[in-house]
C-alpha positions as CSV (number, residue, x, y, z in Angstrom):
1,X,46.3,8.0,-103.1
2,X,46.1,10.3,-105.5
3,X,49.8,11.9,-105.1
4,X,50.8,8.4,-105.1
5,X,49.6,7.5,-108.1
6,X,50.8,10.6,-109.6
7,X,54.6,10.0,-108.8
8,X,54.1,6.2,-110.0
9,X,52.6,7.5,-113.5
10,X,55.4,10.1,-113.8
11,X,58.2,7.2,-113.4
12,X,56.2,4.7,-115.2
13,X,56.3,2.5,-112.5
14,X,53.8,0.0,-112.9
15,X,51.1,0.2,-109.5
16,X,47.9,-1.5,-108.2
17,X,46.5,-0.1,-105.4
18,X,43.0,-1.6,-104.2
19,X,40.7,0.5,-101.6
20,X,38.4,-1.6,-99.6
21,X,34.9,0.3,-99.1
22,X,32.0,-1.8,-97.7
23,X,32.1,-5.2,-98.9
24,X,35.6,-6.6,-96.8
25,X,38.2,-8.1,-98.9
26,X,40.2,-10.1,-96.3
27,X,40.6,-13.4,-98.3
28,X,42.5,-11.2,-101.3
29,X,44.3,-9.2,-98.2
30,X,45.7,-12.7,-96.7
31,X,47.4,-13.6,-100.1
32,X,50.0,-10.3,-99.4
33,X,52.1,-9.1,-97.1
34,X,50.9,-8.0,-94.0
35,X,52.2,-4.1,-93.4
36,X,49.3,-2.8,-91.5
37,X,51.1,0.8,-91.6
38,X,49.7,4.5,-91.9
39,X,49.2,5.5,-96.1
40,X,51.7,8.0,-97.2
41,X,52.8,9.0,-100.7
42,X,55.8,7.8,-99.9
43,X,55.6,4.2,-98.6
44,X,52.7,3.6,-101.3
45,X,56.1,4.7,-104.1
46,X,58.3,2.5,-102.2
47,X,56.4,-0.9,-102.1
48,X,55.8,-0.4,-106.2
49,X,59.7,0.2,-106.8
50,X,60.6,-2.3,-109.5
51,X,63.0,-5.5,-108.3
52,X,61.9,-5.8,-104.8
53,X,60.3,-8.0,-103.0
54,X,56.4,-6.4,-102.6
55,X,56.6,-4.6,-105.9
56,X,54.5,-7.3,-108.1
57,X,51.0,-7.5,-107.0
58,X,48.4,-5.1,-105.1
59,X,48.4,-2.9,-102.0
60,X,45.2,-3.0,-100.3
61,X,44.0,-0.2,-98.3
62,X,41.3,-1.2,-95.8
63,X,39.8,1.2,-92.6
64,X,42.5,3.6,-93.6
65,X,45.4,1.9,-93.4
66,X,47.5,0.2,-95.7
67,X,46.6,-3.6,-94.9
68,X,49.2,-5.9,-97.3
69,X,51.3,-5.5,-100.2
70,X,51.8,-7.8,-102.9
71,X,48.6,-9.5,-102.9
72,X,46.9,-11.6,-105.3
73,X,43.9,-10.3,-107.3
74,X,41.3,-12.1,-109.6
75,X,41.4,-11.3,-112.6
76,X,38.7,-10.2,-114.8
77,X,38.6,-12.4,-118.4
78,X,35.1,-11.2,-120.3
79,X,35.5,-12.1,-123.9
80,X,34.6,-8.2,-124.3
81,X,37.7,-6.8,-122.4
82,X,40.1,-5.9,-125.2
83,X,43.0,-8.1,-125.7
84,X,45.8,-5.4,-125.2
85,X,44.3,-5.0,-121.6
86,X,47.7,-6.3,-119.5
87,X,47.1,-8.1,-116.3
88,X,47.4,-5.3,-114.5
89,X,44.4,-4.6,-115.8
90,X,42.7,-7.2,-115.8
91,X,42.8,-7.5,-111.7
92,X,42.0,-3.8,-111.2
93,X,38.7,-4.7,-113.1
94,X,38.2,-8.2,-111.5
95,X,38.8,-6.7,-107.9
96,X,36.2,-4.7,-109.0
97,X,33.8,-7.0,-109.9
98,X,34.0,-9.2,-107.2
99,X,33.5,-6.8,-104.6
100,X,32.8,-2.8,-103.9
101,X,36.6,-2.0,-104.0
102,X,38.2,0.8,-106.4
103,X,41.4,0.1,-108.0
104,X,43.7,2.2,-109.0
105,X,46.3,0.9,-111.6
106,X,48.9,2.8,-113.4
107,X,50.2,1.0,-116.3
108,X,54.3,1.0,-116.7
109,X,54.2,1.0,-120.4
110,X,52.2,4.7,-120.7
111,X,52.5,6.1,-117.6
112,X,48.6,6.3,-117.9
113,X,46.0,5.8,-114.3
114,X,43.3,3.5,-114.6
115,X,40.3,3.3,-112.1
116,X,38.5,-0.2,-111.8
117,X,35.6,0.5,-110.9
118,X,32.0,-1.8,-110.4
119,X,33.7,-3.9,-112.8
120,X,34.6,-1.7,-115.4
121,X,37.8,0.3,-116.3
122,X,38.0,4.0,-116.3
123,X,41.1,4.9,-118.6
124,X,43.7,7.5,-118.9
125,X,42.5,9.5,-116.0
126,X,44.0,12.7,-115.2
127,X,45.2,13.9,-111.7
128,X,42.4,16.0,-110.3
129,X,39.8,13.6,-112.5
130,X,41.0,10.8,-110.0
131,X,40.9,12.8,-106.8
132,X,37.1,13.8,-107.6
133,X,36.4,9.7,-108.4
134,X,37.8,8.9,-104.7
135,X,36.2,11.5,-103.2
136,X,32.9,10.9,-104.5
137,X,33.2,7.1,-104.2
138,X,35.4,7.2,-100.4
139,X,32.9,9.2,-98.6
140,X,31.2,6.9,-95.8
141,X,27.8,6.6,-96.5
142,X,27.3,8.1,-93.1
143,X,26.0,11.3,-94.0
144,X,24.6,9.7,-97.6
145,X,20.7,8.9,-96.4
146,X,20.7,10.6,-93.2
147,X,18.4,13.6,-92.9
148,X,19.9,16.2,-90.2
149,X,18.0,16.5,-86.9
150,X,16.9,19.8,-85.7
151,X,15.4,21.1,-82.6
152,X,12.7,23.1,-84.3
């Protein structure tokens, strides 16, 4: 993800990408394309490339794979969001508000990576900034409450 949305910000090549944690998001993933294909760097670049046909709209991620491209997200419109917020935006935040999903966006006009996050938008977020943010919110809460066994 994060190399991903690394080359997309260098190219200013506008990008929403949507992880699914626990709360499923199947009714946004139905409104894409259905790719159901390993993540890479690569293919994540390659369905944002500008003029074809998944490039407008969100890749969701969901149990490690990438599930559809070019889906539809809700989009956040709080009176308190500030007007120069693009639609981009505005989804990565509503995504996140309807559900537990992270979005990524990176806008095409700066060049600059977003995180939507519980319904709010972290801006202008730098490269290892983003990795620690997925790491710390990607983690399976497997190990998260659990307290190790022993045989003492």
């Amino acid at each position: 993800m994060v190399i991903a949305a690394t080359e997309l910000a260098k190219s200013k090549t506008g990008g929403l990408i949507v992880l699914e944690r626990e709360i499923q998001i199947k009714d946004i993933i139905d409104t894409g394309v259905k790719i159901d294909a390993e993540v890479s760097p690569q293919l994540i670049v390659n369905l944002f490339t500008p003029n074809t046909p998944l490039h407008d709209g969100a890749v969701v991620i969901s149990k490690n794979k990438i599930a559809a491209a070019a889906c539809i997200l809700p989009l956040a419109d709080d009176k308190d969001i500030a007007k120069e917020i693009g639609t981009r935006h505005r989804a990565g935040i509503g995504v996140s508000k309807e559900s537990d999903a992270i979005a990524i966006v990176i806008s095409e006009e700066t060049g600059k990576i977003s995180v939507g996050k519980d319904g709010t938008l972290i801006m202008d977020v730098k490269e290892e900034a983003l990795k620690n943010i997925l790491m710390k919110q990607m983690i399976t809460k497997r190990f998260g409450n659990e307290k190790y066994k022993t045989n003492n």
